[in-house]
C-alpha positions as a Markdown table, in Angstrom:
| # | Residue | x | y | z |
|---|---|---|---|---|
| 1 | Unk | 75.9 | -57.2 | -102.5 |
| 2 | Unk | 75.9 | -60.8 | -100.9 |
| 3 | Unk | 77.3 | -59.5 | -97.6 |
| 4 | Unk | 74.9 | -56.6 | -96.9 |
| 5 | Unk | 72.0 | -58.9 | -98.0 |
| 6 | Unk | 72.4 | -61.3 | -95.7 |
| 7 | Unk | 73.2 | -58.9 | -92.8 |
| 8 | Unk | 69.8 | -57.6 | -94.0 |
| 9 | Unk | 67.8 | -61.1 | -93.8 |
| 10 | Unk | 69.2 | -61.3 | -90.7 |
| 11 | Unk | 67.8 | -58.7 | -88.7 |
| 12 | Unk | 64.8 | -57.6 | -90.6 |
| 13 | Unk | 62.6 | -60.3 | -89.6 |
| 14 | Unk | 63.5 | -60.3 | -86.6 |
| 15 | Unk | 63.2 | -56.9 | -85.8 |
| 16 | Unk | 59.1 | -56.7 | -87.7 |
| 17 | Unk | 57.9 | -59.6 | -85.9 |
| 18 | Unk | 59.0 | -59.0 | -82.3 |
| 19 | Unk | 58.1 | -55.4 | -81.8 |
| 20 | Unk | 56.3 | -53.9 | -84.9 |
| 21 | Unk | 52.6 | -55.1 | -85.3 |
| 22 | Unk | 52.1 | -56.1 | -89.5 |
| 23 | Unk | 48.1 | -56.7 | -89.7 |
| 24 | Unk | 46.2 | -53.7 | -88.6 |
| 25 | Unk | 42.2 | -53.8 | -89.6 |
| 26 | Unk | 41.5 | -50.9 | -87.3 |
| 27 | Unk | 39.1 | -48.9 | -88.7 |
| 28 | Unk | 37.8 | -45.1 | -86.9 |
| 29 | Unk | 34.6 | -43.5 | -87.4 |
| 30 | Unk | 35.1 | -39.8 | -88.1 |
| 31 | Unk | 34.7 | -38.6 | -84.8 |
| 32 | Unk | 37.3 | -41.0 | -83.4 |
| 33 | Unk | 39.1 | -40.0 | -86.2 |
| 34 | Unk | 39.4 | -36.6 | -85.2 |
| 35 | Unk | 39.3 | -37.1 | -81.5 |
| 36 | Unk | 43.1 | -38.9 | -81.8 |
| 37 | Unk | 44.1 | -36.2 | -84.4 |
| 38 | Unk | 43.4 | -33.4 | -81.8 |
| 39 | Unk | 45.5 | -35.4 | -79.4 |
| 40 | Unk | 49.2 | -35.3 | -81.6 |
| 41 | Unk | 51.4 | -32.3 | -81.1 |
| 42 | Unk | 51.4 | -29.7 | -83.8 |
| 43 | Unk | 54.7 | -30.9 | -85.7 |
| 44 | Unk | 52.4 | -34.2 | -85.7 |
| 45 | Unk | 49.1 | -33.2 | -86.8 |
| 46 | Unk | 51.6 | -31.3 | -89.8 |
| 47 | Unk | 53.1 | -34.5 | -90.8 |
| 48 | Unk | 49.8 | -36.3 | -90.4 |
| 49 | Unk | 48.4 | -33.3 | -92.8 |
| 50 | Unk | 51.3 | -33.5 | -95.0 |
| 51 | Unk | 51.2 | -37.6 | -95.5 |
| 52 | Unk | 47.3 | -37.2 | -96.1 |
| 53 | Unk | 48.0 | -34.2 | -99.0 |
| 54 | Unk | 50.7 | -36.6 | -100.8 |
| 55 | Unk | 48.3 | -39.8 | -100.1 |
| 56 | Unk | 45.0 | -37.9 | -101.9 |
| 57 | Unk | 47.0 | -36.3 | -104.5 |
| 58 | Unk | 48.8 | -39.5 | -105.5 |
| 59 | Unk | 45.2 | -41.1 | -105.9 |
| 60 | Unk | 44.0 | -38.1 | -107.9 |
| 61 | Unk | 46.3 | -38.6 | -110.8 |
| 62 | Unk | 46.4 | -42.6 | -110.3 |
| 63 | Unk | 42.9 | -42.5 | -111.2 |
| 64 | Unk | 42.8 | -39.9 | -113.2 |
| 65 | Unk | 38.9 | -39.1 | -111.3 |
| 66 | Unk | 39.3 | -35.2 | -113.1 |
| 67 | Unk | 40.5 | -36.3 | -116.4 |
| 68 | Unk | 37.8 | -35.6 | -118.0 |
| 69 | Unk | 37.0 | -32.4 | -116.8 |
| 70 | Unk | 39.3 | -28.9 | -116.7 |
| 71 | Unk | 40.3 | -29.5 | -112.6 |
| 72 | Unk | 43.1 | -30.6 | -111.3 |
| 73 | Unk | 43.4 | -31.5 | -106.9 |
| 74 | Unk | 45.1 | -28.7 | -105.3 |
| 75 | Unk | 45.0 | -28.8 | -101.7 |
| 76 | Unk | 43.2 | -29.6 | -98.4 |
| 77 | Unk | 42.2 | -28.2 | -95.5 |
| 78 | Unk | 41.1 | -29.3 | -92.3 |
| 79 | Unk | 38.7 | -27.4 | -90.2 |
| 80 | Unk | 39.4 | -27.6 | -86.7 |
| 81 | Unk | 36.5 | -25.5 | -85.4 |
| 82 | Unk | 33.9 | -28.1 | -87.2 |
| 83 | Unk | 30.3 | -27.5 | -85.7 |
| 84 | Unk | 31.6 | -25.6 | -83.1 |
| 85 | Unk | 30.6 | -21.5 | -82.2 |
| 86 | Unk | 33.9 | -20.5 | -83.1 |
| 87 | Unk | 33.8 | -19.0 | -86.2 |
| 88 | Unk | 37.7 | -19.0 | -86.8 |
| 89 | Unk | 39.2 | -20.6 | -89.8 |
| 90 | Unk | 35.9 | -22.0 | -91.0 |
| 91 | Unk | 35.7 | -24.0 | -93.7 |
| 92 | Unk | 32.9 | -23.7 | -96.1 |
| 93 | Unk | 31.7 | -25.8 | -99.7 |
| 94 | Unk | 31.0 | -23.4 | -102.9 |
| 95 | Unk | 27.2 | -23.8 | -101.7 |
| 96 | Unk | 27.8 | -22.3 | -98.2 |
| 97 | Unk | 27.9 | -25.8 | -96.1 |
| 98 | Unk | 30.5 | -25.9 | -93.5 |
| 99 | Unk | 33.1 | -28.3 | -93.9 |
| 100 | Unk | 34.9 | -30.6 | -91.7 |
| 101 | Unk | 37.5 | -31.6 | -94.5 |
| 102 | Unk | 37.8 | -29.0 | -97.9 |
| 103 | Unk | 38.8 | -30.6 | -100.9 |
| 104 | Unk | 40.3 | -27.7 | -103.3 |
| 105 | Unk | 40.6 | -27.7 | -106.9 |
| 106 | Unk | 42.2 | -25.2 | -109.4 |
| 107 | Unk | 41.6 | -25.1 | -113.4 |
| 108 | Unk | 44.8 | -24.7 | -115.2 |
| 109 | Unk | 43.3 | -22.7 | -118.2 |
| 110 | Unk | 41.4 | -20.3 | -116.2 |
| 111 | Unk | 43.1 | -20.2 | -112.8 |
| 112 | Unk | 39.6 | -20.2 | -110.8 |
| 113 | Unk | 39.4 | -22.4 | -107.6 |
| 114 | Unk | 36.6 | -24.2 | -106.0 |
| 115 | Unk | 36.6 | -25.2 | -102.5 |
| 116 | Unk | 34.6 | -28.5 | -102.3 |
| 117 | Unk | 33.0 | -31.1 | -99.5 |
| 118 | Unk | 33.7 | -34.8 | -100.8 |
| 119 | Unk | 30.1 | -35.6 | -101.8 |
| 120 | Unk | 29.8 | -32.1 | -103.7 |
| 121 | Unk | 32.5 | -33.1 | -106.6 |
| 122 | Unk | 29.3 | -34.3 | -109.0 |
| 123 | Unk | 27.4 | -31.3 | -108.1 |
| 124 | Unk | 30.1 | -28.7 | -109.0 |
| 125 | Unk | 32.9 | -30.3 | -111.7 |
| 126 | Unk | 29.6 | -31.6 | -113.5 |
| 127 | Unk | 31.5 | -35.2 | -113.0 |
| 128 | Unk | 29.5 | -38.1 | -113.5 |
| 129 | Unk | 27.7 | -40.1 | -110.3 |
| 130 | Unk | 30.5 | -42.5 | -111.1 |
| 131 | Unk | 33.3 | -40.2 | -111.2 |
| 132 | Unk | 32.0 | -39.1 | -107.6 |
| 133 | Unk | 31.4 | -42.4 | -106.0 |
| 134 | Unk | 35.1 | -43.5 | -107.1 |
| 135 | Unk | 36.4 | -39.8 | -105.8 |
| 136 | Unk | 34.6 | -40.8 | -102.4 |
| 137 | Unk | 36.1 | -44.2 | -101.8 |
| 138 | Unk | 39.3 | -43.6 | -103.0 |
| 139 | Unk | 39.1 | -40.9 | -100.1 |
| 140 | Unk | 38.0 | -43.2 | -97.6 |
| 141 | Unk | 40.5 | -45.9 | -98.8 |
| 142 | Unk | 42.9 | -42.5 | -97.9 |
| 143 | Unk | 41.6 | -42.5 | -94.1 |
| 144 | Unk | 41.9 | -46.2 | -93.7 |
| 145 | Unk | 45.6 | -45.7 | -94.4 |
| 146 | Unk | 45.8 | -43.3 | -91.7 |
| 147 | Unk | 43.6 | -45.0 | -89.6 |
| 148 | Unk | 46.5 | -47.3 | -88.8 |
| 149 | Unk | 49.2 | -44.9 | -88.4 |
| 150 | Unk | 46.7 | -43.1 | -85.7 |
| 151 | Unk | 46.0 | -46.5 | -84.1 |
| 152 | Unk | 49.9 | -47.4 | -83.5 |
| 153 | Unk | 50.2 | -43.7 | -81.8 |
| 154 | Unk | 47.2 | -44.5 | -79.9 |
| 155 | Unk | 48.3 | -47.9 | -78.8 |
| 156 | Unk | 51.8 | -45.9 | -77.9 |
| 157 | Unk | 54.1 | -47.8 | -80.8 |
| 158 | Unk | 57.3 | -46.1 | -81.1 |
| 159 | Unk | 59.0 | -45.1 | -84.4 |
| 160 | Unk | 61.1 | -48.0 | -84.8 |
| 161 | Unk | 64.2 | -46.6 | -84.0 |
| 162 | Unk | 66.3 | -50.1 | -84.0 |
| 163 | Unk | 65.1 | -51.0 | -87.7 |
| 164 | Unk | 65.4 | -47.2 | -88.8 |
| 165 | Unk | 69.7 | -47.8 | -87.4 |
| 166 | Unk | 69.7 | -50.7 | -89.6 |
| 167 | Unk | 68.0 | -49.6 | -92.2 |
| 168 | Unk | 70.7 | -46.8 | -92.4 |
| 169 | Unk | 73.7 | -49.1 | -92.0 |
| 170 | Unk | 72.2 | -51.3 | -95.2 |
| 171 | Unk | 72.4 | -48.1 | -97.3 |
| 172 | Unk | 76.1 | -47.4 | -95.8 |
| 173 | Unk | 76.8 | -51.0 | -96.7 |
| 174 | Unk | 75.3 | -49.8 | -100.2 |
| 175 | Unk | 77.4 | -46.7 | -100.7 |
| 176 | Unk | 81.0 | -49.0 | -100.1 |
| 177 | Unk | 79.8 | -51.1 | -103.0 |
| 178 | Unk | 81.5 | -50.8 | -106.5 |
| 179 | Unk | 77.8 | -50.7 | -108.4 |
| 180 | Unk | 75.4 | -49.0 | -105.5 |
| 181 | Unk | 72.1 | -49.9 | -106.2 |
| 182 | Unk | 70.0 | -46.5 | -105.9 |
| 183 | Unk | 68.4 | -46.1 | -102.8 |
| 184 | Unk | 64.7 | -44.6 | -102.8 |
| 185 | Unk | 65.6 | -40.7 | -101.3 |
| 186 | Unk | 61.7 | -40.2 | -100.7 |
| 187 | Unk | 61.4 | -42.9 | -98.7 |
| 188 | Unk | 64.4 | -42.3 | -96.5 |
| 189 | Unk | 63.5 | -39.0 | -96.3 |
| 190 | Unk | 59.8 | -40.1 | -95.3 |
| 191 | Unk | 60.7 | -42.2 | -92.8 |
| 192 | Unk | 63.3 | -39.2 | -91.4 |
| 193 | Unk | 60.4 | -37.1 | -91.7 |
| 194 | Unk | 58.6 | -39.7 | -89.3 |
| 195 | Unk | 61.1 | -40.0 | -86.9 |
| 196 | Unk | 61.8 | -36.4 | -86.2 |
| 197 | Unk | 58.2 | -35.9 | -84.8 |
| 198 | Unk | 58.4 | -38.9 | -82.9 |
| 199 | Unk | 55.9 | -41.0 | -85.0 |
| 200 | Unk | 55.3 | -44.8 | -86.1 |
| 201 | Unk | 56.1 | -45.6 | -89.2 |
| 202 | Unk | 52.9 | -47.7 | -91.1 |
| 203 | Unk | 52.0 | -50.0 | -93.7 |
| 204 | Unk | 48.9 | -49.3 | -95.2 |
């Protein structure tokens, strides 16, 4: 255990500090936003999309925002014909406004889904204005997250391909060991996830 460790202290600071920016207070208005988004490849935009789905639903039942109510999150969807005279894959709240982002959620007794806007949760799960205001900052709180992964890809950081070798020869070291310590599998497959479509890895 020693021996890996201190192969690990060894190269880990190093590696963070001379290539790998730590503080990032970038933050994107929506149109920026979505003006970098259009720009990744479509394996990106997927993992992008995927990362945001796990990010929102993690924060759903964190805060347990529909606990109180007989919704649970479901999905998301992004609409990438927003405002525009394509009519393809638009995506619309239950009162008929187009959407740039849909928020959907499903009731386990019944089955029924609503497809919602992020300021239309009070208005159609009857949640209170507190409720709502939480639901909408935990969302944006979402974005800011990904606000930094979109501004390393912008600023053309690399997936960090030296740490990621390392990072897989401490987990080698691990598996030699008598008593392994066990290895978080989400988070190596996460980061595998990352690097296959040539994407930085983030903090946030």
């Amino acid at each position: 255990m020693e021996e890996w460790q201190s192969v690990f202290e060894e190269w880990f600071p190093k590696e963070i500090s001379k290539s790998y920016p730590i503080k990032i207070s970038k933050q994107y208005t929506s149109s920026q936003r979505w003006e970098i988004y259009a720009k990744l490849t479509k394996k990106q935009r997927e993992l992008v999309d995927k990362h945001r789905r796990y990010l929102i639903s993690s924060r759903f039942m964190e805060e347990h925002y529909l606990a109180a109510t007989d919704w649970v999150f479901s999905d998301f969807k992004i609409n990438p014909f927003f405002r525009t005279k394509r009519s393809q894959q638009k995506l619309y709240c239950e009162c008929g406004r187009e959407l740039k982002v849909q928020y959907i959620v499903k009731s386990p007794k019944t089955g029924k889904i609503l497809k919602l806007g992020i300021n239309h949760f009070a208005d159609h799960l009857h949640v209170s204005p507190t409720v709502a205001a939480s639901i909408h900052q935990g969302m944006t709180k979402v974005d800011l997250a990904l606000d930094e992964l979109l501004w390393l890809k912008q600023k053309n950081i690399d997936f960090p391909e030296g740490l990621w070798q390392k990072y897989c020869f401490v987990l080698y070291q691990n598996r030699r060991m008598k008593q392994p310590y066990l290895p978080d599998i989400k988070l190596a497959q996460r980061l595998a996830e990352f690097r296959q479509v040539e994407m930085p890895i983030y903090i946030a």
